[in-house]
N, C-alpha and C positions, 0 to 999 in steps of 0.2 A: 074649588074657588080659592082663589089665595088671598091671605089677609095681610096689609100692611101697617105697622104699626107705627104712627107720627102721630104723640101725643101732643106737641106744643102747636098742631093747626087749628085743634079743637077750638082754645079762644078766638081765632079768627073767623070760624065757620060760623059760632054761633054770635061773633061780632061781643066780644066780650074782654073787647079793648079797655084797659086801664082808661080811667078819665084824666086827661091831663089839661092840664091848665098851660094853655099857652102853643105855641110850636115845638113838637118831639123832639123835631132837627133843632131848634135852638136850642133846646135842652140839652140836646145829649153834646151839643158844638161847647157848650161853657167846661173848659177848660180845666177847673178843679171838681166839674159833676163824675163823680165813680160812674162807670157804667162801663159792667163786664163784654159790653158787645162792640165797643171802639176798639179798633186795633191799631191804629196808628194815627197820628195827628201832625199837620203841618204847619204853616202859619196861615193858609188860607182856606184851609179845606180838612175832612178828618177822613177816616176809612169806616166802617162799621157795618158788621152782620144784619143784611136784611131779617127780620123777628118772624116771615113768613116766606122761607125762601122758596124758588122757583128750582133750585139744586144746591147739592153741598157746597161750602163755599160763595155762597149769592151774597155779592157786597156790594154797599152804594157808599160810592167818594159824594159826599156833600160840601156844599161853603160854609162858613159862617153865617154868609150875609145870606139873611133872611128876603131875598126873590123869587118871583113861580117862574122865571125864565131866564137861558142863559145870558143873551143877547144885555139884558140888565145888569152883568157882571164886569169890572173892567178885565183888561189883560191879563193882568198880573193872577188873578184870582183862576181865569182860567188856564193859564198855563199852570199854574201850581194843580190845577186839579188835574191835567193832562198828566203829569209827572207821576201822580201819585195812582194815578192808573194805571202806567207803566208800571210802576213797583206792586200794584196788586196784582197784576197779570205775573209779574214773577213770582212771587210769594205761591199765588197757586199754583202754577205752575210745577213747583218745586213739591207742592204741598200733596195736591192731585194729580201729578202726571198727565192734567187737563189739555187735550190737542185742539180745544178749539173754544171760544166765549161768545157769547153774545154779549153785546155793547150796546148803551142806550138811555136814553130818558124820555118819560112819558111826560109831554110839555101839556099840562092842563087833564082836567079829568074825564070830559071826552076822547082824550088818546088813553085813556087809563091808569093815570096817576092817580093812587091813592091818596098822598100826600100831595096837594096839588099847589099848595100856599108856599109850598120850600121846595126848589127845584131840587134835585139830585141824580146822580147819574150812575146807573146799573151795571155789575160786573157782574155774570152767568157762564161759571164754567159749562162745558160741554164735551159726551164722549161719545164715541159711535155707540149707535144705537140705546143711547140711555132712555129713560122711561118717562121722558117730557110729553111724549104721546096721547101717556094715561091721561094726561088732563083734557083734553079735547074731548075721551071718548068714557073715561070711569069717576072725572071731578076727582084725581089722585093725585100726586105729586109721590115719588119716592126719596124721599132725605135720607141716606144709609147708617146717619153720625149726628151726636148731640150736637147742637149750637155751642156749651158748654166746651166742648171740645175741640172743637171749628174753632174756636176766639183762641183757647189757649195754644195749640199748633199754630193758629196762624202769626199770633204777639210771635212766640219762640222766632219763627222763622224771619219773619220782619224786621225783630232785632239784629239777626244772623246776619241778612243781606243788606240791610243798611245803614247799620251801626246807631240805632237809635232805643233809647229806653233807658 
């Protein structure tokens, strides 16, 4: 039998979510909040390390503006967030050697948003045959690298390729 070791899903399995007062995503969107798992910030939207990822590297580009959908967002907002996708998708790219993502948002928590009050939208690297599988069939996920980690490669590299920081 082989054993995987992903100690930071434990608080999610046994739902032992910090209590927060208010919305996460506006939280962690306010601008002077420290928070080690933003990796870059725009004027409309920020980047930041999903806290239960789906693979290395899983990042959701967020808005500021606090809506459960996108449709509620003007242009501007979404095209900034398109951009900044772009630059995520390069960042890991550079980061993982990643040949392929999944892209997305779970609009409401019938399609599966966890977060369903602050829309956001999903970067999920992907490699052949990576081990996204196990979850269908063992409730596994394999992470190979701290989150700790993941943030600080990905800042370095972000700064690199777009002169920011």
């Amino acid at each position: 039998m082989d054993h995987l070791y992903t100690p930071w899903r434990m608080a999610y399995i046994r739902g032992e979510k910090k209590p927060v007062e208010g919305c996460i995503f506006c939280q962690l969107g306010i601008a002077d909040s420290p928070s080690w798992q933003v990796i870059a910030r725009s004027e409309q939207v920020y980047v930041t390390l999903n806290l239960y990822p789906y693979n290395n590297g899983h990042l959701m580009v967020i808005p500021y503006e606090h809506v459960d959908s996108p449709e509620k967002l003007d242009t501007a907002v979404l095209t900034d967030q398109a951009m900044m996708v772009n630059r995520a998708l390069a960042a890991l790219r550079e980061l993982y050697r990643a040949p392929a993502f999944n892209l997305g948002a779970n609009i409401g928590s019938a399609a599966g948003a966890g977060i369903a009050e602050h829309y956001h939208f999903h970067i999920v690297p992907r490699w052949p045959g990576d081990a996204n599988f196990m979850t269908v069939v063992g409730s596994t996920r394999v992470i190979p690298d701290t989150l700790d980690n993941t943030a600080s490669e990905l800042r370095a590299i972000w700064k690199r390729l777009f002169n920011e920081g």
